[in-house]
Every structure is written in structure tokens, then in C-alpha cells.
C-alpha positions, 0 to 999 in steps of 0.5 A: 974616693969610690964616687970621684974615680967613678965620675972621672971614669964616666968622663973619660967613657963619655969623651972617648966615645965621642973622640972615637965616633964623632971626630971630624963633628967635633971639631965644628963643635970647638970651632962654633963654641969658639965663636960664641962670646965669653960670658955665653960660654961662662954661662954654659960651663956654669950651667952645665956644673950645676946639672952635673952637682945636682946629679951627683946630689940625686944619685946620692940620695 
């Protein structure tokens, strides 16, 4: 439970910063990853679970 909060805290921290410094950019983000075809999207979203699963792994090691 200790790992979860902490990962879903580093998230919030990551997401708040970026909302707060950077808001007018995000939006042509959203708007440039809108465009782009599903299964590229899928396979970002796949890639970026299996960068954050293996980092989870190393910090517990």
C-alpha cells in the first residue's frame, strides 16, 4: 500500500507541475497526440506501462 500511495503521489507531483508551468504546451500536446492513429497511441501507452513496470521492478531491488 506504502509503494502504491507513493507512486500515485509521484503522479500527482509530475501532473501538477506540468498543469502549473507548462498549460498553453499542453494543450498542443493533447491536440498533436489526438491526431496521431490509435494503434500508435496504443503503443506509446503500451511502452510507456512497460517503462514504468520495469522501474517499479529496479527501485525494488
Amino acid at each position: 500500500m506504502e509503494l502504491a500511495l507513493l507512486g500515485i503521489g509521484l503522479v500527482l507531483v509530475i501532473e501538477g507541475l506540468v498543469l502549473a508551468l507548462l498549460p498553453n504546451r499542453l494543450d498542443e500536446l493533447v491536440r498533436a497526440i489526438a491526431s496521431w492513429p490509435l494503434e500508435t497511441r496504443r503503443a506509446c501507452g503500451l511502452g510507456a506501462l512497460a517503462v514504468g513496470v520495469f522501474l517499479v521492478w529496479l527501485a525494488r531491488t
